[in-house]
Every structure is written in C-alpha cells, then in structure tokens.
DRENPA-3360 file (N, C-alpha, C; in nm, 2 decimals, always signed):
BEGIN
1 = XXXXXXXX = +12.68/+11.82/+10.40/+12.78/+11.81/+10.50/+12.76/+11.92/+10.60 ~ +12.75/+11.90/+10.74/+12.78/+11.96/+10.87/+12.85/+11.97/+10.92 ~ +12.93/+12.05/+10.92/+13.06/+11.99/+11.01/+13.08/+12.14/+11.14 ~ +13.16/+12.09/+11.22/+13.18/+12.23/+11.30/+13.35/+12.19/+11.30 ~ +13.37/+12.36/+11.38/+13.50/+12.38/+11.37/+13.52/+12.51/+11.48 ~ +13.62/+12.41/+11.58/+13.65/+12.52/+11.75/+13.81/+12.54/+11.74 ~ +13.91/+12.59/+11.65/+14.00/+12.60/+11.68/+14.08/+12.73/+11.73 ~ +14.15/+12.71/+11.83/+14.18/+12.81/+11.95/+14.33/+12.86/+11.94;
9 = XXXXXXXX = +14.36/+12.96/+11.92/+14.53/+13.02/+11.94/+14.56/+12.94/+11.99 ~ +14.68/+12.89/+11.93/+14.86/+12.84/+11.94/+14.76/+12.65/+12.01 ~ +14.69/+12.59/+11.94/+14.62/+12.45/+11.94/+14.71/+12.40/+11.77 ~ +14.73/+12.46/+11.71/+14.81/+12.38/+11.54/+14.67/+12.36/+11.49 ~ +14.57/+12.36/+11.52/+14.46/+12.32/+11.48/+14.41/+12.40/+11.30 ~ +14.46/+12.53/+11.34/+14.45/+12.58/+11.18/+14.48/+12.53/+11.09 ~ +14.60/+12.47/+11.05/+14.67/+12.37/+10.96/+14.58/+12.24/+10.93 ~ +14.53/+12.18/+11.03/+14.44/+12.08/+11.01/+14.29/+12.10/+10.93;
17 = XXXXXXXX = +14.22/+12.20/+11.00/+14.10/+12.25/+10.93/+14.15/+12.25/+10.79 ~ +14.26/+12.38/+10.75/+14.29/+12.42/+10.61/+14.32/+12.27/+10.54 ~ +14.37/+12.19/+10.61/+14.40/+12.03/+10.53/+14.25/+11.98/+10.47 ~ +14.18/+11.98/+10.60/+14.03/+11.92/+10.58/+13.94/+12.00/+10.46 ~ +13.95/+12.08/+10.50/+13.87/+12.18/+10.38/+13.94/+12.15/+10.23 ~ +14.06/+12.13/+10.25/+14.15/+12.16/+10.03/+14.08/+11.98/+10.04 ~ +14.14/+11.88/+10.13/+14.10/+11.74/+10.10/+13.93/+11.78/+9.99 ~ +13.80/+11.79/+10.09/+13.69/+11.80/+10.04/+13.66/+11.86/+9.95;
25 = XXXXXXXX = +13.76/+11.95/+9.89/+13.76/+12.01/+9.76/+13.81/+11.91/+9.66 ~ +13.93/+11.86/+9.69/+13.98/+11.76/+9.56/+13.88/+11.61/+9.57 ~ +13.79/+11.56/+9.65/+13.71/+11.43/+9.65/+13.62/+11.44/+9.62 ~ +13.50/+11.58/+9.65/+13.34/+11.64/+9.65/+13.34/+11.68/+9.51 ~ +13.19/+11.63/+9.51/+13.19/+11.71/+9.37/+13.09/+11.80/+9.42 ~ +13.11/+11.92/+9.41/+13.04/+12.07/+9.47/+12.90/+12.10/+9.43 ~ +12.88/+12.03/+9.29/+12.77/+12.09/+9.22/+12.63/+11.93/+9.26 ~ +12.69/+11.84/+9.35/+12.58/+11.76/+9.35/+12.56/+11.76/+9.51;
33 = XXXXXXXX = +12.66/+11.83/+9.60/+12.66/+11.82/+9.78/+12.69/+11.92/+9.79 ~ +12.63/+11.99/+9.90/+12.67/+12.13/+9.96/+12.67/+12.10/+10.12 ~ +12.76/+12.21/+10.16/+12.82/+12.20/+10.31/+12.78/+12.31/+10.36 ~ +12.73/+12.33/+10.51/+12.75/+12.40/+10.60/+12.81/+12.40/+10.73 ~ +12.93/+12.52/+10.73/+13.01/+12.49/+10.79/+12.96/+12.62/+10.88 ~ +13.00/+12.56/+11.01/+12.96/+12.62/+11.15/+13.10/+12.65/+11.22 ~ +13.13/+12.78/+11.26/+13.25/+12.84/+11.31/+13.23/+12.85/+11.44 ~ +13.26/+12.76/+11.55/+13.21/+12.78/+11.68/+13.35/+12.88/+11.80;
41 = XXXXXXXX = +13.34/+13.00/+11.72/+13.40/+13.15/+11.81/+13.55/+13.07/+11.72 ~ +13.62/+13.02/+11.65/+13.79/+12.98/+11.59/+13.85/+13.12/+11.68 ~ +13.95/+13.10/+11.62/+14.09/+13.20/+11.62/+14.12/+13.32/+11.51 ~ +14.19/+13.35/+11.47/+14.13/+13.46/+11.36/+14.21/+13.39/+11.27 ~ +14.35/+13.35/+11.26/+14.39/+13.23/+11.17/+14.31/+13.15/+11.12 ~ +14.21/+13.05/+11.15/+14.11/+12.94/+11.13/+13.99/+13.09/+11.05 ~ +13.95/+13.14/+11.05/+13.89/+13.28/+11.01/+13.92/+13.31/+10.85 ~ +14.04/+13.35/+10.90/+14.11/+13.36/+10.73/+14.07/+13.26/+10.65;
49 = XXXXXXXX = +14.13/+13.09/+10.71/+14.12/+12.98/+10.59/+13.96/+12.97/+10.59 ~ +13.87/+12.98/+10.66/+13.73/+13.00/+10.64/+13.71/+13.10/+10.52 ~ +13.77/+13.20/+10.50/+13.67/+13.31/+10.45/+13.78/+13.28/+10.31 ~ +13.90/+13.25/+10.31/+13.92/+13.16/+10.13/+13.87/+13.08/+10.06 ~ +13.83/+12.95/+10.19/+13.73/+12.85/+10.13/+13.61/+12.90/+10.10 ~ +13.51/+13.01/+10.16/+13.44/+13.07/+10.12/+13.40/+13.14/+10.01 ~ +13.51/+13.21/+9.95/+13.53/+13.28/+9.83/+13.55/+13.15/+9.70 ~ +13.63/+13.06/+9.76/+13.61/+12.97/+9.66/+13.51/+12.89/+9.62;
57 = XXXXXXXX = +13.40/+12.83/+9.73/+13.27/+12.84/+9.71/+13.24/+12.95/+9.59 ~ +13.19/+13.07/+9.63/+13.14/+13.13/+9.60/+13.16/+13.17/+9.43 ~ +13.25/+13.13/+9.44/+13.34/+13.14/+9.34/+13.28/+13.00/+9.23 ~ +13.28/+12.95/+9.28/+13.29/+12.81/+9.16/+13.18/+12.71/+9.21 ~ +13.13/+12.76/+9.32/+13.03/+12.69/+9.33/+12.92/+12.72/+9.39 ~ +12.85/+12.85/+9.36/+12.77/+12.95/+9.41/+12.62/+12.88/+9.51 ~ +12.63/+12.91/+9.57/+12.44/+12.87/+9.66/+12.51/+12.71/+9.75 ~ +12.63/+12.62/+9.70/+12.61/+12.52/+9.81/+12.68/+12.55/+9.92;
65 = XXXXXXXX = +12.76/+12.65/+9.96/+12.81/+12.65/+10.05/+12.73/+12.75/+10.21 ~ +12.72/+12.73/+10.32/+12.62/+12.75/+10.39/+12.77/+12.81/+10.54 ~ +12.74/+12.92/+10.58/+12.84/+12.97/+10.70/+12.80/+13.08/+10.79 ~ +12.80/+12.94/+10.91/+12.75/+13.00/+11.07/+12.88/+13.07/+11.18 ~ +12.88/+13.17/+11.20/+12.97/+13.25/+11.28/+12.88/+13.25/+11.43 ~ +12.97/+13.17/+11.51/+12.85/+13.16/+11.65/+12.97/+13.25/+11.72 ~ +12.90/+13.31/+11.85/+12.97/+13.41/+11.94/+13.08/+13.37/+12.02 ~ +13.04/+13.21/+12.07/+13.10/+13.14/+12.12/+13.10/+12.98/+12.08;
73 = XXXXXXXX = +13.16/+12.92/+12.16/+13.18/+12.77/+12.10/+13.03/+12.70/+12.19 ~ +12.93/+12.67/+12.14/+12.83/+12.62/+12.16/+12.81/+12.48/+12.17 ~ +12.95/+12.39/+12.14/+12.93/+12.25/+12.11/+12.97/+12.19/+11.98 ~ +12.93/+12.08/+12.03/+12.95/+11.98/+11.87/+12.82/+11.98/+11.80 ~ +12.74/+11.90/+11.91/+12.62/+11.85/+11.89/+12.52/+11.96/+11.80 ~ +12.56/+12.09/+11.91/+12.48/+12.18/+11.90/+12.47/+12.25/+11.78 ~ +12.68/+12.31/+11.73/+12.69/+12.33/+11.61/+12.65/+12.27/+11.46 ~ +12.67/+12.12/+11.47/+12.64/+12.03/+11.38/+12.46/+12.01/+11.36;
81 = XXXXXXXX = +12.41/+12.06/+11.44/+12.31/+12.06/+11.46/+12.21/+12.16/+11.37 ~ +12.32/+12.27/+11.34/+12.28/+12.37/+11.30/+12.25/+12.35/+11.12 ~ +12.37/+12.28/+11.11/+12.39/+12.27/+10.95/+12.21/+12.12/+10.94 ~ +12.23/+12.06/+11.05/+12.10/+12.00/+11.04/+11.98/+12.00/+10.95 ~ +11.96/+12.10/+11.01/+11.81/+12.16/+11.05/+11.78/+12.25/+10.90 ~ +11.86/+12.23/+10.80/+11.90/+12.30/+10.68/+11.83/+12.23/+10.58 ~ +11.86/+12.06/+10.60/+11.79/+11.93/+10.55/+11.72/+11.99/+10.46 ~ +11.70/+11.90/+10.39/+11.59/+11.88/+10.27/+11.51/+11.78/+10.29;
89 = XXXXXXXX = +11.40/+11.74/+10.25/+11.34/+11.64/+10.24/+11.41/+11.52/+10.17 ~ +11.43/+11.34/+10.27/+11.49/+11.25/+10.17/+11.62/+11.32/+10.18 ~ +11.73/+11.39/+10.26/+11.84/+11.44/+10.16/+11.94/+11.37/+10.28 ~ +11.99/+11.28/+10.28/+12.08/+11.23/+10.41/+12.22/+11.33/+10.44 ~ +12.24/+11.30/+10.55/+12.32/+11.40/+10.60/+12.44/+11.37/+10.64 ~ +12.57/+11.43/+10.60/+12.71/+11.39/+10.67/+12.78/+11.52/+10.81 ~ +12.79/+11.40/+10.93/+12.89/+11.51/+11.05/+13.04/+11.47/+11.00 ~ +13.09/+11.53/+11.00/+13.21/+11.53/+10.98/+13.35/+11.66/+11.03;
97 = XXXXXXXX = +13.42/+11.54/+11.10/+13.54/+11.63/+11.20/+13.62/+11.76/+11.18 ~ +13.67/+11.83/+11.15/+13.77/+11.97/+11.09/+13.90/+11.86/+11.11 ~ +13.94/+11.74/+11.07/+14.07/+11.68/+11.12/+14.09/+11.56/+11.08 ~ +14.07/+11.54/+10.92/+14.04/+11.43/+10.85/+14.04/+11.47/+10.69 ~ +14.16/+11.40/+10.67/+14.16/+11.40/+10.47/+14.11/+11.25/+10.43 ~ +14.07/+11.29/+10.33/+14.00/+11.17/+10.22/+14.07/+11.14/+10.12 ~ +14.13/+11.03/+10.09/+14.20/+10.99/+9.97/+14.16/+10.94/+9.82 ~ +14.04/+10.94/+9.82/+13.97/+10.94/+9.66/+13.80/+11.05/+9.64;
105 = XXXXXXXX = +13.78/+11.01/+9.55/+13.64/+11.08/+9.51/+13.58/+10.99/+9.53 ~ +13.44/+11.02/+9.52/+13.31/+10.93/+9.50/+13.30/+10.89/+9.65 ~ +13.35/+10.90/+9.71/+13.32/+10.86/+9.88/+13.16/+10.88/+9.92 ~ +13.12/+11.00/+9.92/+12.98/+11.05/+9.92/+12.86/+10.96/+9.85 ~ +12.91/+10.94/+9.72/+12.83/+10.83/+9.66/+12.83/+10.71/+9.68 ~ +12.92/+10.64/+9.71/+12.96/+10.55/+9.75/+12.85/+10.53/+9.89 ~ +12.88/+10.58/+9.98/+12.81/+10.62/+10.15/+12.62/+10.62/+10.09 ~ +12.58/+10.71/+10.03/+12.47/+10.72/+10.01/+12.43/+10.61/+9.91;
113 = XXXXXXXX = +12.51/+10.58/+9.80/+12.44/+10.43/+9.75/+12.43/+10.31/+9.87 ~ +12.49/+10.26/+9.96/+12.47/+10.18/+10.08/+12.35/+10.22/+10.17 ~ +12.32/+10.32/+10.18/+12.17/+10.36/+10.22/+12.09/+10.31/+10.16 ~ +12.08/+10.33/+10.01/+12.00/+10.29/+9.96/+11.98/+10.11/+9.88 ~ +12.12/+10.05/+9.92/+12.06/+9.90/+9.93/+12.04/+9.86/+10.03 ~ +12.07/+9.96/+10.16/+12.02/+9.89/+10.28/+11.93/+10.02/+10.32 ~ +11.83/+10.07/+10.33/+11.76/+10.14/+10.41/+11.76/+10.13/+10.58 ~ +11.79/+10.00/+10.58/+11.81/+10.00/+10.74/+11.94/+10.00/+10.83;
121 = XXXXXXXX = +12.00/+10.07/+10.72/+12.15/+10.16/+10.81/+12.08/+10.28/+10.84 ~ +12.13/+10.31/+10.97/+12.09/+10.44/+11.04/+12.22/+10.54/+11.02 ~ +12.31/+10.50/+11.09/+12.44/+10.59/+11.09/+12.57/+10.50/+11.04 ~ +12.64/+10.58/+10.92/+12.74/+10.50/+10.84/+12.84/+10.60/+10.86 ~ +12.98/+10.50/+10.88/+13.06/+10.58/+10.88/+13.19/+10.55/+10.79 ~ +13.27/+10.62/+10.78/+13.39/+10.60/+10.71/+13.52/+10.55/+10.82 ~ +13.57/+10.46/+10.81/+13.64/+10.42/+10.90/+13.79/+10.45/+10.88 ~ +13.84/+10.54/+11.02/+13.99/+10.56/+11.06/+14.07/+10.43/+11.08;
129 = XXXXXXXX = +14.19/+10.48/+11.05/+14.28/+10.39/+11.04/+14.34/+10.32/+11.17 ~ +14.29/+10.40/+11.26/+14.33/+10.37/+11.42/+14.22/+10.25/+11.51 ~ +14.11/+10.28/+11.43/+14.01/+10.24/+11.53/+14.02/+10.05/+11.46 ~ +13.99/+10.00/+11.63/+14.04/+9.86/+11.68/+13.87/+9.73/+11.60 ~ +13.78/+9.83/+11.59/+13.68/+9.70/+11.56/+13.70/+9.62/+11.38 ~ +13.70/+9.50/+11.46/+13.72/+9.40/+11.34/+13.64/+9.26/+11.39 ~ +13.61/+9.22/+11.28/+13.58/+9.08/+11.29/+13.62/+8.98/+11.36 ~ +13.74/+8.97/+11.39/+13.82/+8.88/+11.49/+13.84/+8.97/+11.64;
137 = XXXXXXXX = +13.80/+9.07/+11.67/+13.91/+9.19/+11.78/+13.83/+9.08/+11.86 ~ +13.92/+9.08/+12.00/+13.92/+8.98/+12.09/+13.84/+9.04/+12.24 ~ +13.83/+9.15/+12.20/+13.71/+9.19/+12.28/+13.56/+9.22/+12.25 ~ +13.49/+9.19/+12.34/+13.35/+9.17/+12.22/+13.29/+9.26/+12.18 ~ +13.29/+9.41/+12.25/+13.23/+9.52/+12.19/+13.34/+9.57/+12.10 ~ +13.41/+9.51/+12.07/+13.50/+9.53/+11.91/+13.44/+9.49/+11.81 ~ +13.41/+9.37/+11.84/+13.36/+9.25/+11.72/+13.25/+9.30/+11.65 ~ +13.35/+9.28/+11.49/+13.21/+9.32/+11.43/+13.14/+9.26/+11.30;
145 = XXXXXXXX = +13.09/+9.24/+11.23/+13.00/+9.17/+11.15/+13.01/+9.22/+10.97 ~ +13.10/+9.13/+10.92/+13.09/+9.19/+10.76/+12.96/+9.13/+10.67 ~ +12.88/+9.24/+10.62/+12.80/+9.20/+10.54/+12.76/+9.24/+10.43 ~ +12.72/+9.13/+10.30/+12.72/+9.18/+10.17/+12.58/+9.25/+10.15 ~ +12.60/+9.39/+10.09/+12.48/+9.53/+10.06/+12.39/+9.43/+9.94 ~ +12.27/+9.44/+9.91/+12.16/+9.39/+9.79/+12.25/+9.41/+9.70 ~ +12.26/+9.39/+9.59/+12.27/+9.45/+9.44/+12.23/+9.40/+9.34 ~ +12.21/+9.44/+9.26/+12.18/+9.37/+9.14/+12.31/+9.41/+9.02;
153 = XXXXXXXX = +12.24/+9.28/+8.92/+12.38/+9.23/+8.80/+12.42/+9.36/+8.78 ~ +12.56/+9.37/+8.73/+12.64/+9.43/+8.70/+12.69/+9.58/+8.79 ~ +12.66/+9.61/+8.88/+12.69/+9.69/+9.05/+12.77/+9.63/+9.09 ~ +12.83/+9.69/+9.18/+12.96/+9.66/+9.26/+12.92/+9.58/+9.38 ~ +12.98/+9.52/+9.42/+12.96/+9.45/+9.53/+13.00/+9.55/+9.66 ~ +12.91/+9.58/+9.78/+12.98/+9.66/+9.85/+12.94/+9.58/+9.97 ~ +13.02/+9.55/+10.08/+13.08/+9.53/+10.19/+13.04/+9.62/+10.32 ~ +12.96/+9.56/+10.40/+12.89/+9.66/+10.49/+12.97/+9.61/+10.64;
161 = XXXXXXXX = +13.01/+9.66/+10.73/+13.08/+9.67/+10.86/+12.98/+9.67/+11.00 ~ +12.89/+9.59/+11.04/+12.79/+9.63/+11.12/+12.91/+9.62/+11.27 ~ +12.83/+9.72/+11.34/+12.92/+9.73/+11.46/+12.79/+9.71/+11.57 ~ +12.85/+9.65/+11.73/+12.75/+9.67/+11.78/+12.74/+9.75/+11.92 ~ +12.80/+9.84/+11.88/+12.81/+9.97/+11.97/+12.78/+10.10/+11.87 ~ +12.91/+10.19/+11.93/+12.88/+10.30/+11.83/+12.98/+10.29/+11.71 ~ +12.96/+10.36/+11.65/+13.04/+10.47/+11.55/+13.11/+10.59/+11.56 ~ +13.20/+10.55/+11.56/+13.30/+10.68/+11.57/+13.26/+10.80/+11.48;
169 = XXXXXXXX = +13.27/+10.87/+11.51/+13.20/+11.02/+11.40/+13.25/+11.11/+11.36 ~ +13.42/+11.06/+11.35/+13.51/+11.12/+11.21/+13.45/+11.18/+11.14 ~ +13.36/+11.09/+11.09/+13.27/+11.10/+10.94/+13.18/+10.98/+10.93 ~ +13.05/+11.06/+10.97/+12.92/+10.99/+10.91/+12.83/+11.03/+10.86 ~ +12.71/+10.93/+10.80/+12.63/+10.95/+10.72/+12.55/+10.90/+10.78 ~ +12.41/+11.07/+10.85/+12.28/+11.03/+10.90/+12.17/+10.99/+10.79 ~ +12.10/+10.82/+10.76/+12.01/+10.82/+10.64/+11.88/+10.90/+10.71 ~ +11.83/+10.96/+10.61/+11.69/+11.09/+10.64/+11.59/+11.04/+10.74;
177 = XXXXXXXX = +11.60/+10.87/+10.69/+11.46/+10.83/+10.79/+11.51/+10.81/+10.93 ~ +11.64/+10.78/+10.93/+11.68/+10.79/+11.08/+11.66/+10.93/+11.11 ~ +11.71/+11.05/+11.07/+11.66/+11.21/+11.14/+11.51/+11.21/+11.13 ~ +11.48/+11.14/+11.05/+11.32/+11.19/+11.08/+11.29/+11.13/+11.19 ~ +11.30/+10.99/+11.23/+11.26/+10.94/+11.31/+11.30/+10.95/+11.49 ~ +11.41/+11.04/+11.51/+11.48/+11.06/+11.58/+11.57/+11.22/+11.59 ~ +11.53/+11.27/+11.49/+11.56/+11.44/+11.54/+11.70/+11.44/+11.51 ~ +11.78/+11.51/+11.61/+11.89/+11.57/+11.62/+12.01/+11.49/+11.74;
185 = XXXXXXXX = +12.13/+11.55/+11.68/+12.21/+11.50/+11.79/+12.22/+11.58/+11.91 ~ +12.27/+11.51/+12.00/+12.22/+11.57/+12.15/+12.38/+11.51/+12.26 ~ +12.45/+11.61/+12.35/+12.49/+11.56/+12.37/+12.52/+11.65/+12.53 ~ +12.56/+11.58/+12.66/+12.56/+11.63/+12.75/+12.57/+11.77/+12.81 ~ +12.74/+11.81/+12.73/+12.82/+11.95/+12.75/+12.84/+11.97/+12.61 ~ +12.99/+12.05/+12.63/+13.02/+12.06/+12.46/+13.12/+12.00/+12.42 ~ +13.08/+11.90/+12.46/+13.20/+11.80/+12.39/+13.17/+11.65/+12.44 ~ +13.21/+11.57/+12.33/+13.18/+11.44/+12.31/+13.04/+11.38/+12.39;
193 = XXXXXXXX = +13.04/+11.25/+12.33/+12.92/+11.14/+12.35/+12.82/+11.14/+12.27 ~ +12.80/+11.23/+12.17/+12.77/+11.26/+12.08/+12.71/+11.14/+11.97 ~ +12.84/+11.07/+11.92/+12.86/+10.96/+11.84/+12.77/+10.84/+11.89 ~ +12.82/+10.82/+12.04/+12.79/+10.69/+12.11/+12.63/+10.69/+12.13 ~ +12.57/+10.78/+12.17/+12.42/+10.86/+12.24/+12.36/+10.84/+12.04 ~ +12.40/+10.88/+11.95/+12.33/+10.86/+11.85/+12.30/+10.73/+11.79 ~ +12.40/+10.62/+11.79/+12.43/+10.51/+11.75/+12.32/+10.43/+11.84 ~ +12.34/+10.49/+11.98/+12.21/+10.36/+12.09/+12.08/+10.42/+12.00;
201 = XXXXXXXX = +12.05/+10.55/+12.02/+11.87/+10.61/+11.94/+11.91/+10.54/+11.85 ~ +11.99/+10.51/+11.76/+11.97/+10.46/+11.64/+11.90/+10.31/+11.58 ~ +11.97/+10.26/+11.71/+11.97/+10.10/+11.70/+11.84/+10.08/+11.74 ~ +11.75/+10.15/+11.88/+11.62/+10.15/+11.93/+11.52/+10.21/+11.83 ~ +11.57/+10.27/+11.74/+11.47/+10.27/+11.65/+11.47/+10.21/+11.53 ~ +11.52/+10.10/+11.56/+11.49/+9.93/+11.43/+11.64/+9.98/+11.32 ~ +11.71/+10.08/+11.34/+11.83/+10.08/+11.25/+11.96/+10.01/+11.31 ~ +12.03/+9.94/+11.20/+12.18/+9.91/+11.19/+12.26/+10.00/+11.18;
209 = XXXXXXXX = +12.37/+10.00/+11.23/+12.51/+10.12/+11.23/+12.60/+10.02/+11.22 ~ +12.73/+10.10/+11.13/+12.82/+10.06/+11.10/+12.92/+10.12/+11.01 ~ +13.03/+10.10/+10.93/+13.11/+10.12/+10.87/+13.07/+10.11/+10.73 ~ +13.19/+10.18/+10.61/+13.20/+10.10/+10.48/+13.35/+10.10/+10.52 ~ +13.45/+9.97/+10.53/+13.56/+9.95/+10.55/+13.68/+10.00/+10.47 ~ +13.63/+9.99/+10.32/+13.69/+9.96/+10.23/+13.74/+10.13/+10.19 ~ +13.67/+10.22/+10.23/+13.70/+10.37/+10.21/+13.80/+10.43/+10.34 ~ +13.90/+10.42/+10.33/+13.98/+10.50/+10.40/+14.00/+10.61/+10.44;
217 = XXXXXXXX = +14.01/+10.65/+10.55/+14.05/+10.83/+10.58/+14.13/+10.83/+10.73 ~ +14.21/+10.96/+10.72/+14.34/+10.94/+10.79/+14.28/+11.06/+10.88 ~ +14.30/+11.00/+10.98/+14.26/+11.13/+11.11/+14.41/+11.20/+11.13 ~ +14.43/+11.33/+11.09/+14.56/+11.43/+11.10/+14.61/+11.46/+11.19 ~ +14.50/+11.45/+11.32/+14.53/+11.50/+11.44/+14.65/+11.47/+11.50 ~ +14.77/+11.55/+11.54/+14.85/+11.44/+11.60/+14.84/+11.40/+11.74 ~ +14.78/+11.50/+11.80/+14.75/+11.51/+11.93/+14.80/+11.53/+12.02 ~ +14.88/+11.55/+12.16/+14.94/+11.59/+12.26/+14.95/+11.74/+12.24;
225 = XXXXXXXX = +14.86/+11.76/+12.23/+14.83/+11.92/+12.26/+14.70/+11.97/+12.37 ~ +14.70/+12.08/+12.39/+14.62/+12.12/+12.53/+14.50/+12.08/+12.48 ~ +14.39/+12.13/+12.36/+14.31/+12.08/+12.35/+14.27/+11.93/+12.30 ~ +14.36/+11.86/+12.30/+14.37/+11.72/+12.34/+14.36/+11.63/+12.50 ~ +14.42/+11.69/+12.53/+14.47/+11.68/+12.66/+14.31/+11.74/+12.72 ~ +14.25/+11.83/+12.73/+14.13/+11.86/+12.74/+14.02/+11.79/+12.72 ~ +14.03/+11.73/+12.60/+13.93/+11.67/+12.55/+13.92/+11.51/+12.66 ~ +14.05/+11.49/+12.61/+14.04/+11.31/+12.70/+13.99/+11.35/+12.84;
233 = XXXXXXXX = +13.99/+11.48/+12.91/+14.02/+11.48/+13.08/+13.85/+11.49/+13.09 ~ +13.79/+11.59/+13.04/+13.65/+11.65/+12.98/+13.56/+11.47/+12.97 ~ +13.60/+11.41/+12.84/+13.55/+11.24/+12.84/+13.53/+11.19/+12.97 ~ +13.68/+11.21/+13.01/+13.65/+11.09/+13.16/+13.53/+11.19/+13.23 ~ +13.55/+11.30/+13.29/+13.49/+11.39/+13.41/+13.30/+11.36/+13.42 ~ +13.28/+11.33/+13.20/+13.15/+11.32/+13.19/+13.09/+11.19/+13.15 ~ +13.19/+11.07/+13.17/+13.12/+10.96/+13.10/+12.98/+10.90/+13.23 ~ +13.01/+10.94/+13.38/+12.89/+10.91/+13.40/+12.77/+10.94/+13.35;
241 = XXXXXXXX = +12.76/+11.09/+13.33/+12.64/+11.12/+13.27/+12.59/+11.06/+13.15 ~ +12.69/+11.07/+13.02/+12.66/+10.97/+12.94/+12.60/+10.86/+12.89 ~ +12.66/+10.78/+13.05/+12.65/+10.63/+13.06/+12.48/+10.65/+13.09 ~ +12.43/+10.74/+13.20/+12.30/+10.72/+13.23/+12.18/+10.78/+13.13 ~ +12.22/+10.88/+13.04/+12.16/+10.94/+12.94/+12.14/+10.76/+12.84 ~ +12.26/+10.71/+12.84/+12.22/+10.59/+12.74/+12.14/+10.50/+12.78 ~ +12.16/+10.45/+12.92/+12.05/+10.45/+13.01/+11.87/+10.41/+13.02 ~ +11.89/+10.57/+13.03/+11.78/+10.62/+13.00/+11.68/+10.59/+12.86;
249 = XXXXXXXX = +11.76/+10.61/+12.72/+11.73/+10.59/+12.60/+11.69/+10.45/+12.60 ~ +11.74/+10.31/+12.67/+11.73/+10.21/+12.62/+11.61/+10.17/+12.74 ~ +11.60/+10.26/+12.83/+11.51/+10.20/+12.92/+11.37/+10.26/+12.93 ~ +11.34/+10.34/+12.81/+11.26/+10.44/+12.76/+11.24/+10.58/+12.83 ~ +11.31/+10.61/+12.98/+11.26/+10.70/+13.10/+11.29/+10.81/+13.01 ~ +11.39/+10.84/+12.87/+11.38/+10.94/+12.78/+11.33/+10.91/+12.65 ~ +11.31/+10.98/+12.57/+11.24/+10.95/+12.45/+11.34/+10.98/+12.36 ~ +11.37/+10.89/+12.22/+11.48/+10.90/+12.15/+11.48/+10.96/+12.07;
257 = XXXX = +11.39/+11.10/+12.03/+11.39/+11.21/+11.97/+11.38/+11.29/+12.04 ~ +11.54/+11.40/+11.99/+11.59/+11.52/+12.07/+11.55/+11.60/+12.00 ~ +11.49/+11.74/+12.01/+11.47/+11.82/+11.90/+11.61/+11.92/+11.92 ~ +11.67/+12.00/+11.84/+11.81/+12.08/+11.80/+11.83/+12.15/+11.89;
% end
C-alpha cells in the first residue's frame, strides 16, 4: 500500500486520515501487506496520528510499515510514487486516498485474486459509493461492462466492472506487469489527473481497467472546505494540460512509460 497524506491546519482533515489509518488496521492483515506511508509536509496534528500508527506498526507488526517525511507537499503522483519504487518483484501495488474506510477484511485478497484470473486488468479499483458509472448510466463514458473473472469448480464467482475511461483512485490496485510495463504515475502539478493519465497508459498498453463492484468503501470526505474548494478550482485551471498530456499518450508524440 502507497498512499500519501497533505493535511493542512484547521482543513478537519486529521480526523479523516486517523479514520483511514484505524479502518486499515481492522480489514489488513499486517503480516501478509505492508504500507508505505508518505507525509507530504501534514500539520503537526496529522504527525501525532502518524507517529501512533507507527508505533503500532512497530509494535505488532515490525518491518511492514515504511515512513516518508518530505519537506514539502511534492504531489500525489510524486509522493505515491515514492512508496512505488519500494516494489518487489511480481508484488502488485495499492494507491490509496487518506479519506476512505473499508467495511470488511479480505478486500486485498479479494483485488489481487482478480489479477490473477484476469492478468489483463491493469488498474482495479474499489468502487465509491458516489461515483455514477453503471451499466445502464445514460451517458456513454459512464457505461460500463459486467464481466465474469475465470474460475475454476468450487471458487467464488467474481464479477469484474470494466470501465471505459478511467478509474477513480480512491483505491487501486496497480497489477506488477502493468508497472513494469509502464513505470510510474505521473501527473501535471500536484494535484490530480493522476487516476485518468494512468488508466489511458494503461489501456495503450493491451490492459483492461475497471472496478470490483461488489466491495464497498465510503469516501469520508465531507467536503466544502478550502482544501476542497482548492482542489475543484486547481482541476478546472489544469484540465487543459491534462487533456493534451492524454493526447499525447494516445497519439504516441509521448511514450507511456514515466519513470518516478
């Protein structure tokens, strides 16, 4: 798990992280996944709940937990990038928000066994309760495609969500051969496009992206706060660039391996 984490005096944002972090304690099982978590400059409140979760690591779950203290806020792409580059050989990889609880265990396994009856998912995600793509949505970059994963007798039947845009990146699961084949996330400024820019590399290099539907997770954020309000203004100001970086990817004038 990679995740980063930018939370700024008097944003409420502390409460959220501390939510995100106890969730991933009661769903993870510690001793088979390990996280590194990237502090990009927090507040000194967000600090504290950092250095408890760390002791609790340390504590009960010695060597998986991994913690980057950057000087300043470097990004998404950038920070997440960091816990990246940590990989293992074959070891697929989860980004995941500071602003999202999980309501059961085995989620992890769950995500990485669908890799493995489909190797040709690139980026899997766990799907929010807000977001509009479905099978019927009446606009067409909503519309999206349910399909049944391989299995053999006595496995579960699992239900695959192909989308044909991006993935939102709440929470996803990079499979290894897509980072190998494609590097790192990459993303204009420090903030967003991230999700959308990985999903097109993804697709141009022969992978599927999509959802597991059936796993729930509740995005906490409530929102109408400045670093909300920032974030949407920041999206608009940069989606031209975006638009032409994707562009670029599909029209080969960039190459769809970023290195970190």
């Amino acid at each position: 798990i990679s995740t980063a984490v930018f939370d700024q005096e008097g944003t409420g944002r502390t409460g959220l992280t501390e939510r995100y972090l106890n969730s991933l304690l009661k769903t993870v099982d510690f001793r088979r996944h390990r996280i590194v978590l990237i502090d990009n400059a927090s507040c000194d409140e967000t600090q504290k709940v950092i250095m408890e979760f760390a002791k609790h690591m340390d504590d009960n779950y010695w060597g998986q937990f991994t913690l980057f203290h950057n000087k300043e806020n470097v990004g998404t792409a950038k920070a997440v990038n960091q816990g990246l580059k940590l990989r293992e050989p074959g070891e697929n990889c989860l980004k995941i928000d500071n602003d999202v609880e999980f309501g059961q265990s085995g989620w992890i396994e769950e995500m990485e066994d669908a890799i493995r009856r489909n190797p040709r998912i690139g980026v899997l995600g766990l799907k929010r309760k807000d977001l509009t793509e479905e099978p019927e949505a009446g606009i067409e970059w909503q519309r999206t495609t349910l399909k049944m994963l391989p299995h053999m007798g006595g496995e579960k039947w699992i239900v695959f969500e192909e989308v044909k845009h991006g993935v939102m990146g709440t929470c996803t699961m990079f499979n290894h051969k897509l980072l190998d084949a494609i590097g790192y996330l990459y993303q204009p400024t420090i903030y967003g496009w991230d999700d959308g820019l990985i999903s097109t590399r993804s697709k141009l290099a022969g992978f599927v992206n999509g959802f597991l539907p059936h796993i729930n997770i509740d995005h906490i954020d409530p929102g109408n706060t400045f670093y909300q309000t920032w974030k949407e203004a920041h999206a608009g100001e940069t989606i031209q660039i975006a638009s032409q970086l994707d562009a670029d990817y599909r029209s080969g004038k960039r190459p769809i391996y970023e290195e970190a």
